[in-house]
VEXMARPA-497306 format. One record per residue (C-alpha): chain; x, y, z; residue number from 1. Coordinates in steps of 0.5 Angstrom, whole numbers, always signed. Layout:
N
@chain=A&x=X&y=Y&z=Z&resi=NUM
...
//
This chain:
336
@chain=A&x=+0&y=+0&z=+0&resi=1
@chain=A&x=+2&y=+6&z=-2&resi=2
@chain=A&x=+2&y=+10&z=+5&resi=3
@chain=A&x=+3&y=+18&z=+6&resi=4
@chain=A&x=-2&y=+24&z=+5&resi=5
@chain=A&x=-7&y=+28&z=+0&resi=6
@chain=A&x=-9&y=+34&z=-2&resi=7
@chain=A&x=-16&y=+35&z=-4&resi=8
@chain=A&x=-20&y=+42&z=-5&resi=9
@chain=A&x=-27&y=+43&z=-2&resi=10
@chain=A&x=-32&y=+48&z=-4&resi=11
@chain=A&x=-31&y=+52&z=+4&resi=12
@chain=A&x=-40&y=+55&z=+3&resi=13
@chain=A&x=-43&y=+57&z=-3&resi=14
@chain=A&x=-42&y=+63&z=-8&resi=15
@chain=A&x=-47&y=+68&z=-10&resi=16
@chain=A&x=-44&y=+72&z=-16&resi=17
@chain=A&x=-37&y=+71&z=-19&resi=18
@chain=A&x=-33&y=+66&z=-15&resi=19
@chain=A&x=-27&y=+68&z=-10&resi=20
@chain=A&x=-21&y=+64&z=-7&resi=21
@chain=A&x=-24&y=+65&z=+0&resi=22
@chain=A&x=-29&y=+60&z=-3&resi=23
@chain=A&x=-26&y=+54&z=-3&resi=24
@chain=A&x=-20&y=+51&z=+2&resi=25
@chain=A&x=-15&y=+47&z=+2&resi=26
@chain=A&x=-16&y=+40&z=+6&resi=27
@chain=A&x=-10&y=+35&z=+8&resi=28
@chain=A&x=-12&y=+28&z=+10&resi=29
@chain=A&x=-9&y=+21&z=+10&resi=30
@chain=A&x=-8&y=+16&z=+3&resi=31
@chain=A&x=-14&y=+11&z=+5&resi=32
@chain=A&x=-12&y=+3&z=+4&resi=33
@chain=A&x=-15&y=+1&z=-2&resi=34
@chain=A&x=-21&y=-5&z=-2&resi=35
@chain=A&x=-22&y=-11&z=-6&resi=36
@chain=A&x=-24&y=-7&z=-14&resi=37
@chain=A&x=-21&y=+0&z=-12&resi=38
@chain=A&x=-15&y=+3&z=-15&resi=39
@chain=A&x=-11&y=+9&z=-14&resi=40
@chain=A&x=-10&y=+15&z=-18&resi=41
@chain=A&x=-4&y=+21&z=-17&resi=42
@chain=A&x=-7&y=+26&z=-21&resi=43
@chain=A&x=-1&y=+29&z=-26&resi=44
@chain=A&x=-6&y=+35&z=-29&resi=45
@chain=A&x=-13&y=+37&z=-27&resi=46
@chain=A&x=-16&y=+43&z=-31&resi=47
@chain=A&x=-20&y=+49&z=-29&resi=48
@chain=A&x=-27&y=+48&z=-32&resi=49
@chain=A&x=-32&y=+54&z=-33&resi=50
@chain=A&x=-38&y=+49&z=-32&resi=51
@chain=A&x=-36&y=+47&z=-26&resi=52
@chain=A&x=-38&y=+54&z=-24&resi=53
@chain=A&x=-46&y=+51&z=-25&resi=54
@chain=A&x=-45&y=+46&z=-19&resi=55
@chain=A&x=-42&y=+51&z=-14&resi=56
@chain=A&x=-48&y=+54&z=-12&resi=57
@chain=A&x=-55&y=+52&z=-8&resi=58
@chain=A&x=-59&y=+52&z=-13&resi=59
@chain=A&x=-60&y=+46&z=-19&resi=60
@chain=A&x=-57&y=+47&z=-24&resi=61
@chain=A&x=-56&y=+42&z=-31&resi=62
@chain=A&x=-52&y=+37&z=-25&resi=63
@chain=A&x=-53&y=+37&z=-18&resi=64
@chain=A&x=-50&y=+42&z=-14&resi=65
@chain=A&x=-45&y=+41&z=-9&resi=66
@chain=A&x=-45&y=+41&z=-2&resi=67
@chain=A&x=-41&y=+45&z=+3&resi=68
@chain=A&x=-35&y=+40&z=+4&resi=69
@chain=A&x=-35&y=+36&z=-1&resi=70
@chain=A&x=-28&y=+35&z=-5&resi=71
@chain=A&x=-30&y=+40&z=-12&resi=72
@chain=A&x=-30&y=+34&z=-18&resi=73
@chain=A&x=-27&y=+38&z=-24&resi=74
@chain=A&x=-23&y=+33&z=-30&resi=75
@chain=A&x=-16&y=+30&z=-28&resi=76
@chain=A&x=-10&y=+26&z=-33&resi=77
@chain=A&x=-7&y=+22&z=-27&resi=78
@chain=A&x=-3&y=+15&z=-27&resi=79
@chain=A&x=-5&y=+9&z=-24&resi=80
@chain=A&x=+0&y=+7&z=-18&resi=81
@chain=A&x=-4&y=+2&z=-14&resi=82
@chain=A&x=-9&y=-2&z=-16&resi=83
@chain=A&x=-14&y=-7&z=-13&resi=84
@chain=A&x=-18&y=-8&z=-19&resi=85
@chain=A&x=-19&y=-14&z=-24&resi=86
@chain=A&x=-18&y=-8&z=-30&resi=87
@chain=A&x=-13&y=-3&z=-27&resi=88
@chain=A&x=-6&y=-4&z=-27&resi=89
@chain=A&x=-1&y=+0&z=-23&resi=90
@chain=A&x=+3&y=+5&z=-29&resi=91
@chain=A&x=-4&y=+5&z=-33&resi=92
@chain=A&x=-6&y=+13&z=-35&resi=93
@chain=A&x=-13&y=+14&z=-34&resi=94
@chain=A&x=-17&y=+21&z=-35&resi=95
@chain=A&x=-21&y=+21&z=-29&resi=96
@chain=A&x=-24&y=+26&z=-24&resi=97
@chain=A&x=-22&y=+31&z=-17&resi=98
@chain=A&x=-19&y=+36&z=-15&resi=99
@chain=A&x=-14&y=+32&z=-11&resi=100
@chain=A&x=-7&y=+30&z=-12&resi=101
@chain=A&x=-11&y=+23&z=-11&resi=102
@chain=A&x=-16&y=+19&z=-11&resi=103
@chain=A&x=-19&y=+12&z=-10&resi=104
@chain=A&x=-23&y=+10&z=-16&resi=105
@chain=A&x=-28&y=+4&z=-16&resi=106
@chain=A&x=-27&y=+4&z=-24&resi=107
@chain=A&x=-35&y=+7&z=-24&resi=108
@chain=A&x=-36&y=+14&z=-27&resi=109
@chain=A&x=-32&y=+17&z=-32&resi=110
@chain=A&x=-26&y=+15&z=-32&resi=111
@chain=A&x=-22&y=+11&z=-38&resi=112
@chain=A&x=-15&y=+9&z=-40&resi=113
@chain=A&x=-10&y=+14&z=-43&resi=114
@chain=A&x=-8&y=+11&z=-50&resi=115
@chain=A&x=-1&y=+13&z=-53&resi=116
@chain=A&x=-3&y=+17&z=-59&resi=117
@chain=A&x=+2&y=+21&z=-59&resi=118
@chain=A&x=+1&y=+27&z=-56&resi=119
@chain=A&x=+2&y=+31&z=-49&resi=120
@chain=A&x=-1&y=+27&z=-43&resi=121
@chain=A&x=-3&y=+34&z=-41&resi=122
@chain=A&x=-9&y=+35&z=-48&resi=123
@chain=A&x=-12&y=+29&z=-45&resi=124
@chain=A&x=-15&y=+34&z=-40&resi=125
@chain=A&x=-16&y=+39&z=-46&resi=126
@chain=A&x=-16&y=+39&z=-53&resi=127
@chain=A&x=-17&y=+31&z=-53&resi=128
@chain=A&x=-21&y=+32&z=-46&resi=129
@chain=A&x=-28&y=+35&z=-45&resi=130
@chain=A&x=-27&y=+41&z=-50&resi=131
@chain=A&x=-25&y=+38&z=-56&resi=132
@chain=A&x=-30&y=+33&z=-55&resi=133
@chain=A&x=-36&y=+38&z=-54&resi=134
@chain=A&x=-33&y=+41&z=-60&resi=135
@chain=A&x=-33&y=+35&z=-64&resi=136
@chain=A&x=-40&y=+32&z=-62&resi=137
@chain=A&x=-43&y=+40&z=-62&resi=138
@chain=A&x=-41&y=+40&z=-69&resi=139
@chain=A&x=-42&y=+34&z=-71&resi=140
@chain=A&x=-49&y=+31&z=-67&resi=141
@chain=A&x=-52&y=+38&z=-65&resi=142
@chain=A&x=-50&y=+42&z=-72&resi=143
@chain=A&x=-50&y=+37&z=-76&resi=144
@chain=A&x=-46&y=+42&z=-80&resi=145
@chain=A&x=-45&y=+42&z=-87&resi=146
@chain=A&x=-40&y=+44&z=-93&resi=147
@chain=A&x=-41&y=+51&z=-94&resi=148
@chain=A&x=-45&y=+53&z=-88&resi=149
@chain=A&x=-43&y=+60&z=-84&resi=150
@chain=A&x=-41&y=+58&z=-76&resi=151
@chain=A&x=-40&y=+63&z=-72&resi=152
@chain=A&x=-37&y=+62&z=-65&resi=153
@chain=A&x=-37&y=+65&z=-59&resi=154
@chain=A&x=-30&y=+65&z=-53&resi=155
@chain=A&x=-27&y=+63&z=-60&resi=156
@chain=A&x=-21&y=+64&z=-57&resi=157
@chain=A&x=-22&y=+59&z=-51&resi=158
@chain=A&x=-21&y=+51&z=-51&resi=159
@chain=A&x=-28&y=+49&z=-53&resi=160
@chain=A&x=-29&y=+55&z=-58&resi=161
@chain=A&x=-23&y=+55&z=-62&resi=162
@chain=A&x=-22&y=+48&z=-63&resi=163
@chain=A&x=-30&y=+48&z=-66&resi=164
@chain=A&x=-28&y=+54&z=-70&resi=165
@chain=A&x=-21&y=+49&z=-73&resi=166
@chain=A&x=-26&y=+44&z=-74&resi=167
@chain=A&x=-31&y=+47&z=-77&resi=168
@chain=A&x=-26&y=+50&z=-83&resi=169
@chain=A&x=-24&y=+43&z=-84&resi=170
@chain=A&x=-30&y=+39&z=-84&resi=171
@chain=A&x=-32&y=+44&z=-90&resi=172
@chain=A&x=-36&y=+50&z=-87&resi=173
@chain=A&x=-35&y=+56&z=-92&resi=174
@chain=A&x=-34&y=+62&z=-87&resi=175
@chain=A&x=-32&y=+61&z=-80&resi=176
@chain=A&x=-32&y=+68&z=-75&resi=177
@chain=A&x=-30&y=+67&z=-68&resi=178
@chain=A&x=-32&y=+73&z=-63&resi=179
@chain=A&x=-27&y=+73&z=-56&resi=180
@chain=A&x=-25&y=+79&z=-53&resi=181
@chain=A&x=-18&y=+83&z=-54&resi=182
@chain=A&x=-14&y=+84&z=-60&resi=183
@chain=A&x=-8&y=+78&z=-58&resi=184
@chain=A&x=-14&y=+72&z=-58&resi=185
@chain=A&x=-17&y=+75&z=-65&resi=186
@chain=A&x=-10&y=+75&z=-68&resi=187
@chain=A&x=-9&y=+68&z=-66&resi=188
@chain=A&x=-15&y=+66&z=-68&resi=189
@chain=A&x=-14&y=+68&z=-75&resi=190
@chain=A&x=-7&y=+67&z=-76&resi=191
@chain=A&x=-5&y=+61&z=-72&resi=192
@chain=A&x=-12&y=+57&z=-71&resi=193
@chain=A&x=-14&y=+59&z=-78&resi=194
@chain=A&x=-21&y=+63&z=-78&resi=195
@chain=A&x=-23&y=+68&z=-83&resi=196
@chain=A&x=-24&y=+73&z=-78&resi=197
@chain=A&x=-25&y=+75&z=-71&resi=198
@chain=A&x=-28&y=+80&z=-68&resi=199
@chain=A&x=-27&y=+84&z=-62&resi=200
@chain=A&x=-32&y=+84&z=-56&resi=201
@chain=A&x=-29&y=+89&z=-51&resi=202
@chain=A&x=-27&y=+93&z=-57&resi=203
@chain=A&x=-31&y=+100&z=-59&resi=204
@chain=A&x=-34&y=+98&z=-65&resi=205
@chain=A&x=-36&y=+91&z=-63&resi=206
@chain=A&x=-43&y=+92&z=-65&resi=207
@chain=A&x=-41&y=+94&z=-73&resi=208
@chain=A&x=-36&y=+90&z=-74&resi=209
@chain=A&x=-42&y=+85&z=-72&resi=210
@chain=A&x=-47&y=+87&z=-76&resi=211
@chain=A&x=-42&y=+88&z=-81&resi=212
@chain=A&x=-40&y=+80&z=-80&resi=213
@chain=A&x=-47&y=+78&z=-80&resi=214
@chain=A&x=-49&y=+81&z=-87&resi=215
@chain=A&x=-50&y=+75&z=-90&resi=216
@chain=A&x=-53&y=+71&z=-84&resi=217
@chain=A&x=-50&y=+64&z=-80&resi=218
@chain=A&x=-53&y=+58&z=-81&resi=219
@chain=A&x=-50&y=+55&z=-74&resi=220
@chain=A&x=-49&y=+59&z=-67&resi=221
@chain=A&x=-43&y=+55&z=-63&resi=222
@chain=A&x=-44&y=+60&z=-57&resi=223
@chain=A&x=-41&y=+59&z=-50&resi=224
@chain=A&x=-43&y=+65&z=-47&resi=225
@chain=A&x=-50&y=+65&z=-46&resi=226
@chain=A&x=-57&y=+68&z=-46&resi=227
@chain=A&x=-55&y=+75&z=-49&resi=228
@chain=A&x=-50&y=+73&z=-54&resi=229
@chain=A&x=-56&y=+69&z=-57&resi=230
@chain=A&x=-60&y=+74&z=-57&resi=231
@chain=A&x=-55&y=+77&z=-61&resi=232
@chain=A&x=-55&y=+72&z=-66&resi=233
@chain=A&x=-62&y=+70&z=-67&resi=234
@chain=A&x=-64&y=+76&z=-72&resi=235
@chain=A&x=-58&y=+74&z=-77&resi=236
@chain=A&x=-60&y=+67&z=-77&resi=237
@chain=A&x=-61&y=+64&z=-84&resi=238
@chain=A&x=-66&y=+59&z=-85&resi=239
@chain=A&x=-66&y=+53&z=-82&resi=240
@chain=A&x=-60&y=+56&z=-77&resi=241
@chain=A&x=-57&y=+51&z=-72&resi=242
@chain=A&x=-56&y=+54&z=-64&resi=243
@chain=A&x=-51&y=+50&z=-61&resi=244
@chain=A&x=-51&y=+52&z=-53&resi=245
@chain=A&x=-44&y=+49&z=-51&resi=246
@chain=A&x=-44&y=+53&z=-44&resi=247
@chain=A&x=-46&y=+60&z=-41&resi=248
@chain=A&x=-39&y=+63&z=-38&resi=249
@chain=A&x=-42&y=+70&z=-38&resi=250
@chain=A&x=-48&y=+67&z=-34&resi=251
@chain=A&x=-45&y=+62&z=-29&resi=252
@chain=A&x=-44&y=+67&z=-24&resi=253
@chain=A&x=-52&y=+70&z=-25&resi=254
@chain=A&x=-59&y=+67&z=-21&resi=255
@chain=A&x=-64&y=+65&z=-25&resi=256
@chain=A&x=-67&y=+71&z=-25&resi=257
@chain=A&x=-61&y=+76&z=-26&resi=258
@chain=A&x=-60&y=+72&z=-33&resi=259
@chain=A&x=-61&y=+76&z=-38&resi=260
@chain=A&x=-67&y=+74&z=-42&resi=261
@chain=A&x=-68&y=+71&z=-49&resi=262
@chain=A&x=-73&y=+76&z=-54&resi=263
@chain=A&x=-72&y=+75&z=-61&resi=264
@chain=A&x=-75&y=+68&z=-60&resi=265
@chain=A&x=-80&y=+69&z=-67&resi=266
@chain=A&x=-74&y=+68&z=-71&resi=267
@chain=A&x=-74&y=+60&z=-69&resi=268
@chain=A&x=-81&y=+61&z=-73&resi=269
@chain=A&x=-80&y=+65&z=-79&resi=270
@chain=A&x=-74&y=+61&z=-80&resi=271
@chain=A&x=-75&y=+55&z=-78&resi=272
@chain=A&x=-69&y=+55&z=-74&resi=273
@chain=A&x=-67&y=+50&z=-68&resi=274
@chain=A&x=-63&y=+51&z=-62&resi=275
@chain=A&x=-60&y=+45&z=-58&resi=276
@chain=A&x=-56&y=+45&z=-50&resi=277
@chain=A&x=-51&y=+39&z=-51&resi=278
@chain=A&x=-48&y=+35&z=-45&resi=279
@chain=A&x=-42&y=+31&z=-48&resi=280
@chain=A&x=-42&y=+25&z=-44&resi=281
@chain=A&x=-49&y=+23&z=-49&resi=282
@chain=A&x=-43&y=+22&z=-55&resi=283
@chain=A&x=-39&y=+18&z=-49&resi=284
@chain=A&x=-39&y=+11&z=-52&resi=285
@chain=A&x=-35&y=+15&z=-60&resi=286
@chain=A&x=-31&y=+19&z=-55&resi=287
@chain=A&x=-25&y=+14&z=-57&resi=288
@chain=A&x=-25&y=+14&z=-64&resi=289
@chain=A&x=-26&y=+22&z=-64&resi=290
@chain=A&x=-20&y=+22&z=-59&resi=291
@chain=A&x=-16&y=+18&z=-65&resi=292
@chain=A&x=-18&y=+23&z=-71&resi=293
@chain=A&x=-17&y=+29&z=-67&resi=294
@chain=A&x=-10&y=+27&z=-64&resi=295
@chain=A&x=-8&y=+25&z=-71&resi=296
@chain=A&x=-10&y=+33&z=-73&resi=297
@chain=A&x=-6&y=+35&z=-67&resi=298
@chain=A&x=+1&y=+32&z=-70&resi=299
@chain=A&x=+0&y=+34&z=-77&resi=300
@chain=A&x=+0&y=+40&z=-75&resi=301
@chain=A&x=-8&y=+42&z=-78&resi=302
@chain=A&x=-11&y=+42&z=-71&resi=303
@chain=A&x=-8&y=+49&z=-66&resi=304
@chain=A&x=-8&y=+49&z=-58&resi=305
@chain=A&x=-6&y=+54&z=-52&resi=306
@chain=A&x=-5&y=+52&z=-45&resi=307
@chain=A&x=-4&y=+56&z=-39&resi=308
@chain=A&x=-1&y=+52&z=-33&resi=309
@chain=A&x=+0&y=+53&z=-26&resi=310
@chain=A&x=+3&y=+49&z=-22&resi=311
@chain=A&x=+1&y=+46&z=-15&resi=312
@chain=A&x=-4&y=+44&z=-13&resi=313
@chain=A&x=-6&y=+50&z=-8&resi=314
@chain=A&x=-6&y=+54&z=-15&resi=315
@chain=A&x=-12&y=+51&z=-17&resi=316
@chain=A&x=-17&y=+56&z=-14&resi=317
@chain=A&x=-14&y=+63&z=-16&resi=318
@chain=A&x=-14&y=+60&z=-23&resi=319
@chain=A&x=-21&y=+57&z=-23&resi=320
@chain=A&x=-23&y=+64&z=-21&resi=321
@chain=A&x=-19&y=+67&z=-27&resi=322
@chain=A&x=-24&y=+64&z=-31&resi=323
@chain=A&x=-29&y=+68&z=-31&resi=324
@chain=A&x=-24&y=+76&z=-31&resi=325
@chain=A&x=-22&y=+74&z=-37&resi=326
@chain=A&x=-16&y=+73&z=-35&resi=327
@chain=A&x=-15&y=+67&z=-38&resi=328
@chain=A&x=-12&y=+65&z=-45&resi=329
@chain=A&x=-12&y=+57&z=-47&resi=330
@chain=A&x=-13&y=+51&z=-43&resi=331
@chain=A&x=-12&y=+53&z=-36&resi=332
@chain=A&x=-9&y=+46&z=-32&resi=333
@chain=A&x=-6&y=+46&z=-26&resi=334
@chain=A&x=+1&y=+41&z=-26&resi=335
@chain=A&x=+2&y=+37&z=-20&resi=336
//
């Protein structure tokens, strides 16, 4: 048995509006001994993820939310360094869950082997991870896009949404435009992950380079930011558009009643168009296949990434907050 301690965080009280270091705590306790069909993780990354934000405060949401106490479960790319399990062998890489330096896994939930594909251990808690895989599964069950469609991406600069943008010009989409915030992530986007352009939220002349943009309308939404965003889009449209709700990082930290509401909801008629929220773990049983296309874009060169790492697990709090500051400029992975 392996003996010695372990770190976990915990969520210290529920937040009400934007999240802060203070509301979570770092706790130390003993490795337990392993029974029969369990195994041992050390977590080697474990990723900040804006959708954990949604199970942090008291009141449901699209996941059960968190108890005060318990261990925040976000994704970790860990190995295996002891194993009581018939399908677990010490030295396997896992993906897995929690904000530990270890867990003890009974081999239920999500958690699966690591192939070699050859790539970096950390892009299975990122590109290879839940963001690329929401942004495969996006395009391809939720949009079904087609050769030649328009798509427009919003937080395009982030895991999800530049990779969905990458893929998107791949598969055949006639025009791809991602909107993030600041000149630096719109210039990655364009002349790094390959966009045709991107536009500037945070800039003066947002709304008419918008307006500009859109002209000829969007045949699908990838849209991570939330209601506002969506409401923006749905006048410019096109027949039979496509809304793919991926995530709400402008709305995680809102009430209910605080979020900013949906209006131009006579579009869906007039144009026929069909929005659709996705949780990735419906496409869980294609993510192998999907994981061995996408690494082999990854070493080719043809697909694009950023990561933002911070090391130790005491890190992790004060780079989950930065999520939502807009600090954030890639994958953000705590190293342990």
């Amino acid at each position: 048995m392996t003996a010695g301690n372990m770190e976990r965080i915990v969520l210290a009280r529920h937040i009400v509006g934007a999240p802060t270091p203070d509301d979570f705590r770092l706790e130390t306790l003993p490795i337990p001994a392993l029974e029969e069909g369990q195994l041992l993780i050390a977590n080697r990354f474990i990723s900040c993820d804006p959708g954990t934000r949604s199970r942090l405060s008291p009141g449901a949401s699209y996941a059960p939310p968190l108890k005060a106490g318990a261990m925040v479960d976000g994704f970790a790319v860990g190995e295996v360094i002891e194993s009581r399990h018939p399908k677990f062998s010490a030295g396997e890489l896992v993906m897995g869950t929690g904000w530990a330096t270890h867990m003890v896994s009974n081999g239920r939930g999500y958690l699966s082997k690591v192939p070699d594909l050859g790539v970096p251990l950390s892009l299975w808690n990122g590109i290879l991870g839940v963001p690329g895989m929401t942004a495969w599964f996006g395009l391809k069950r939720v949009a079904n896009l087609q050769a030649g469609e328009r798509v427009l991406v919003t937080s395009a600069a982030g895991p999800v949404g530049a990779t969905a943008g990458q893929l998107a010009k791949l598969w055949g989409a006639g025009r791809v435009v991602g909107i993030a915030g600041g000149a630096e992530k719109c210039r990655w986007l364009t002349d790094v992950c390959g966009f045709d352009d991107a536009i500037d939220y945070k800039a003066d002349d947002f709304e008419a380079r918008f307006a500009e943009a859109s002209a000829e309308g969007w045949d699908v939404l990838f849209d991570n930011v939330g209601n506002a965003s969506i409401d923006r889009a749905l006048p410019v449209m096109r027949m039979k558009g496509r809304i793919v709700v991926s995530g709400q990082v402008a709305d995680y930290n809102l009430t209910p009643e605080d979020a900013p509401g949906i209006h131009h909801t006579r579009e869906f008629i007039g144009k026929r168009l069909r929005m659709e929220g996705m949780v990735v773990f419906d496409d869980l049983p294609q993510f192998p296949a999907a994981q061995a296309e996408l690494a082999a874009l990854i070493r080719d060169g043809k697909v694009a990434y950023r990561e933002e790492i911070f090391d130790g697990l005491a890190s992790l709090p004060a780079a989950f907050c930065g999520l939502f500051s807009g600090a954030s400029f890639g994958r953000r992975l705590i190293r342990l």
